[in-house]
C-alpha positions in Angstrom: -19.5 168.4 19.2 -19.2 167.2 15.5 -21.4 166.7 12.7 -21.6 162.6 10.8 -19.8 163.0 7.9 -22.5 161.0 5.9 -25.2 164.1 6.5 -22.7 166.8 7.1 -22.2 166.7 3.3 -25.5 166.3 1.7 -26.7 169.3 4.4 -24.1 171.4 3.0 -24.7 170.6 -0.7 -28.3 171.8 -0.3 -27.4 174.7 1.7 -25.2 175.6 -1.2 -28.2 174.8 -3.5 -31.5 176.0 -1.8 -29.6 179.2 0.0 -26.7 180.3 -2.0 -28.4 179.1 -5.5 -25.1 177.9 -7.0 -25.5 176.3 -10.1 -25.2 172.7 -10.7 -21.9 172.6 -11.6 -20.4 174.6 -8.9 -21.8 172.2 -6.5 -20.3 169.7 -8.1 -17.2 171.2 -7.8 -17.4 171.7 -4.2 -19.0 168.1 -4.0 -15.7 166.6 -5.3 -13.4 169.0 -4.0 -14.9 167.6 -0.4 -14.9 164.0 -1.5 -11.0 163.9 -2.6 -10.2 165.5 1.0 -12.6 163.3 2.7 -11.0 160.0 0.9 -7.4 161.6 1.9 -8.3 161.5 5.8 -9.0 158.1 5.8 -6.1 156.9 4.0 -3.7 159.2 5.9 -5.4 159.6 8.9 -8.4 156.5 9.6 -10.4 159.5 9.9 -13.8 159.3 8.5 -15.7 162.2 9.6 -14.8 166.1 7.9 -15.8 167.7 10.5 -13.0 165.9 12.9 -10.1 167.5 10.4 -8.0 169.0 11.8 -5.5 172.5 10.4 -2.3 169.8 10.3 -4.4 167.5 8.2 -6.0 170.1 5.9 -2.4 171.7 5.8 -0.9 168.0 4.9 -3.8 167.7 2.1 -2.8 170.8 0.3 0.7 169.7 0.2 0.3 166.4 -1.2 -1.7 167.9 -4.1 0.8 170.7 -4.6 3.8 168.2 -4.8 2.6 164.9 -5.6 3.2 162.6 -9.4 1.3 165.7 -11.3 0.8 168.6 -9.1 -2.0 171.4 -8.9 -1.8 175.1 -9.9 -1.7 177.2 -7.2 -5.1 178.7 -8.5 -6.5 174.9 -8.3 -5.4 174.6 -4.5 -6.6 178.0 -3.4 -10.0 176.9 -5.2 -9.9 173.6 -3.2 -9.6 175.4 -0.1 -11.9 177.7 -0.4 -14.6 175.1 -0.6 -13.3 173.6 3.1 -13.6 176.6 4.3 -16.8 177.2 2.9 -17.9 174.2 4.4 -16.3 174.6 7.9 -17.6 178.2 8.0 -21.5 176.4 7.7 -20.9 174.1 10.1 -19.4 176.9 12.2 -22.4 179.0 12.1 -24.7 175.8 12.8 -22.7 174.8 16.0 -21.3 171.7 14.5 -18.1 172.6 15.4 -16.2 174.8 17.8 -13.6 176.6 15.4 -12.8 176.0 11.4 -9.7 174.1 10.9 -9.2 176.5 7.5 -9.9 179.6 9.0 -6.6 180.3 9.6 -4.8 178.5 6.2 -3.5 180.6 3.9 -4.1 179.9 0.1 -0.9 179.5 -1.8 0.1 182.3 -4.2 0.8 182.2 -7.7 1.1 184.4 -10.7 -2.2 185.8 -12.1 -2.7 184.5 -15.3 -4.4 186.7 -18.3 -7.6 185.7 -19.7 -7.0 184.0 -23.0 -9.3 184.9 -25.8 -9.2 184.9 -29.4 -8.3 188.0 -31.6 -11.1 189.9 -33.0 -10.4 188.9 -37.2 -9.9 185.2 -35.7 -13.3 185.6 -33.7 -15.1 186.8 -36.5 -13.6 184.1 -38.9 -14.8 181.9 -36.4 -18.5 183.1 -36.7 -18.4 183.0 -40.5 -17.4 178.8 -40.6 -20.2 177.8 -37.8 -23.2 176.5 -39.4 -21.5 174.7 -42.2 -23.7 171.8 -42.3 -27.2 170.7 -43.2 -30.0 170.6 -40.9 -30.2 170.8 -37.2 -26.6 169.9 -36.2 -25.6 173.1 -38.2 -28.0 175.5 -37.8 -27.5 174.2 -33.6 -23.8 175.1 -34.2 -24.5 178.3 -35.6 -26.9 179.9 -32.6 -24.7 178.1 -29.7 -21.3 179.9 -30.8 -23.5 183.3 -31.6 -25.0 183.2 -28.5 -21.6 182.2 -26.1 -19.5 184.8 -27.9 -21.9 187.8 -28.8 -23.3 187.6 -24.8 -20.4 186.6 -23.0 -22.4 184.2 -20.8 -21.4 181.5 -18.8 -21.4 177.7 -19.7 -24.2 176.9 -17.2 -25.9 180.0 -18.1 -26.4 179.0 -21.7 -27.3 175.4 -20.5 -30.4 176.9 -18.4 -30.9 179.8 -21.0 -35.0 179.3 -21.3 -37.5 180.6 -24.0 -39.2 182.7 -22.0 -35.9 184.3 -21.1 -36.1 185.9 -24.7 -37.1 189.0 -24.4 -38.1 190.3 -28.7 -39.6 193.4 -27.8 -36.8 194.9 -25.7 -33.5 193.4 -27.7 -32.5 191.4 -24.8 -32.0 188.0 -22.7 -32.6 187.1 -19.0 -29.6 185.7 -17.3 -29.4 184.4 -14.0 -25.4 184.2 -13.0 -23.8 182.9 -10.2 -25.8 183.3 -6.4 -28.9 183.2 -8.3 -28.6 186.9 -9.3 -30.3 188.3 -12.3 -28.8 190.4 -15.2 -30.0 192.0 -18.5 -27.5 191.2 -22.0 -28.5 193.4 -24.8 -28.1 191.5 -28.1 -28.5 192.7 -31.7 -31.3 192.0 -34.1 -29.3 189.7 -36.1 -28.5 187.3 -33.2 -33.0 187.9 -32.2 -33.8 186.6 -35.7 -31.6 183.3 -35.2 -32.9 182.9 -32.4 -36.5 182.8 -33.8 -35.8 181.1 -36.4 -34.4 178.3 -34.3 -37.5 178.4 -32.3 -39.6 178.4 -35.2 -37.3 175.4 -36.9 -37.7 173.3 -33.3 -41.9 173.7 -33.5 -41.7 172.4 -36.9 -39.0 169.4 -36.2 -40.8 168.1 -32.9 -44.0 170.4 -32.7 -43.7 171.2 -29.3 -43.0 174.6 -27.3 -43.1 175.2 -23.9 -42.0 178.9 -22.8 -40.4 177.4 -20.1 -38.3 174.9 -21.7 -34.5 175.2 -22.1 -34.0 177.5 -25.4 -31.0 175.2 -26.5 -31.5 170.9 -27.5 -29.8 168.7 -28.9 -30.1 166.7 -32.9 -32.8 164.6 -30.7 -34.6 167.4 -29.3 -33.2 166.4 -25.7 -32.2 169.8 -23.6 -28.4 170.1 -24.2 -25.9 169.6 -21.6 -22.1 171.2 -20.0 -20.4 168.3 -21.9 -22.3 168.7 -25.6 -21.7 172.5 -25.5 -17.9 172.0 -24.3 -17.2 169.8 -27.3 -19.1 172.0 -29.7 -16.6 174.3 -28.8 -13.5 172.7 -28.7 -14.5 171.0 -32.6 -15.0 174.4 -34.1 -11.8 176.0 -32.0 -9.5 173.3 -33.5 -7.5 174.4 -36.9 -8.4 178.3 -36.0 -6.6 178.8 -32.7 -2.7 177.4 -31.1 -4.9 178.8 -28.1 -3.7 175.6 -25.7 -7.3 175.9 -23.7 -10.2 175.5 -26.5 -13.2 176.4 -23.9 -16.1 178.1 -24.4 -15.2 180.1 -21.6 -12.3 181.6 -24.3 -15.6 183.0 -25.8 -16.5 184.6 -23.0 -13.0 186.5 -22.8 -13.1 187.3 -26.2 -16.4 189.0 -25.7 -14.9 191.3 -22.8 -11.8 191.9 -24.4 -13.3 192.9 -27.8 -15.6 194.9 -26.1 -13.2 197.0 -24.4 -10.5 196.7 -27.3 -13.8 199.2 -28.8 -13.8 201.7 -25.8 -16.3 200.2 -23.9 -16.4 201.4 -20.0 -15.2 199.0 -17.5 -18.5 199.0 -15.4 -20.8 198.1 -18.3 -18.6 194.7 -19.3 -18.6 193.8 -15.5 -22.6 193.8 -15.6 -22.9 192.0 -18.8 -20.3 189.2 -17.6 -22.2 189.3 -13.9 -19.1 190.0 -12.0 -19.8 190.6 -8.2 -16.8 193.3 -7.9 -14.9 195.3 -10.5 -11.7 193.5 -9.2 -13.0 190.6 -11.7 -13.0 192.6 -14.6 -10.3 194.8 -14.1 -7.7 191.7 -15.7 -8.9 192.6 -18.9 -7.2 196.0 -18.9 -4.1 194.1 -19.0 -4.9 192.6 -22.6 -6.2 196.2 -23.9 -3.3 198.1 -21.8 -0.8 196.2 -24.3 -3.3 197.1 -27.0 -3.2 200.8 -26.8 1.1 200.5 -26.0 0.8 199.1 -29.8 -1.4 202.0 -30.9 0.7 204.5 -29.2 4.1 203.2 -31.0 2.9 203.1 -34.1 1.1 206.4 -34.5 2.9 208.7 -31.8 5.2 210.8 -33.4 7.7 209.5 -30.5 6.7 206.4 -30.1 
């Protein structure tokens, strides 16, 4: 029995929307992970339908990518794989097919790499350049880098961030992460004043507020998007960093690995980044591990 390939996908990418309560973007990535391996099965194949891959064709997929004109990191393949198999395992489970083809594929290895972030005098130079600028473009800059590196959140997170999820009285935003689950980021006074200051700034500019409107808008008072806030960042990374990646996401890292660099507990950076396991958080020890090695060799009497 096997599922058309023209609903097979759509079913999926709802399931992943409706059920799981991925965010936009990681549907789109699973969306065009599926795509790319659908258009490789009927070039190589005149196969038309996913669910008729098979494990040789899949196997044949992952190869091309890894040796073709510009190959994939390892961490890219495993990543595409994992959505095939996410999508086989639901159409397992819904009887659309008798075994997954990926079930049995193994993802290929490579060398964990370290979170890259920015050191702390860089990050706090950083914060002291943003908001050069007159009027909304600036003061826009200002609360976007506040907010990614003083929280730590996610890209999409920030996108979706929503008045109402301003919480004055208690010092702290509503986040919902990845799976749709909820989590509670404390944030300084400081950061709670820019933040209502913007608001106020946006009532005056375009006289409109609605509690349940995104937080965050653009020079036009549009809701901003993934691509506005990605450039932000990569402008106002450019000049300060050699950093090869310029990503908000480098934000994010900087946030956790400040925050332990201070002697902050392991299991309280894992709930303010909304990590599902402490496995996730654990490869920032490795950046503050070489950090205390330098303490050690320059104070210890035998170091």
């Amino acid at each position: 029995m096997s599922a058309n390939s023209e609903t097979s996908l759509p079913d999926f990418l709802s399931y992943l929307q409706l059920e799981k309560r991925y965010s936009a973007l990681t549907i789109r990535a699973y969306q065009d992970d599926l795509i790319a391996f659908r258009d490789f099965l009927v070039v190589e194949f005149d196969v038309e339908e996913l669910t008729e891959a098979s494990a040789m064709m899949i196997r044949s997929w992952l190869s091309s990518l890894k040796e073709g004109k510009e190959p994939l990191a390892a961490s890219s393949i495993a990543r595409k794989l994992s959505s095939l198999r996410s999508f086989y395992k639901y159409h397992l489970r819904k009887g659309c097919i008798p075994v997954s083809p990926a079930a049995q594929l193994a993802a290929p290895k490579g060398g964990k790499r370290l979170p890259v972030y920015l050191e702390e005098n860089q990050a706090a130079h950083f914060l002291d350049k943003v908001g050069e600028g007159d009027g909304w473009t600036g003061f826009n800059t200002q609360l976007i880098l506040a907010l990614f590196y003083q929280t730590g959140m996610r890209l999409s997170e920030l996108v979706s961030l929503r008045h109402n999820q301003v919480d004055y009285f208690q010092k702290s935003l509503r986040v919902w992460g990845k799976g749709g689950k909820e989590r509670i980021i404390p944030v300084q006074q400081p950061l709670l004043d820019l933040i209502r200051s913007y608001e106020d700034m946006q009532k005056k500019e375009w006289g409109v507020y609605n509690p349940e409107a995104p937080l965050l808008v653009t020079e036009k008072g549009k809701p901003v998007y993934a691509k506005y806030l990605y450039r932000l960042v990569k402008k106002h990374l450019e000049g300060l960093t050699t950093l090869q990646k310029k990503s908000p996401h480098i934000l994010r890292h900087s946030f956790a690995t400040h925050l332990l660099n201070q002697g902050a507990e392991l299991n309280a950076v894992k709930e303010l980044l909304g990590h599902a396991s402490l496995a996730a958080t654990q490869i920032y020890t490795h950046n503050t591990i070489g950090k205390l090695k330098e303490v050690h060799k320059k104070a210890h009497p035998k170091g």
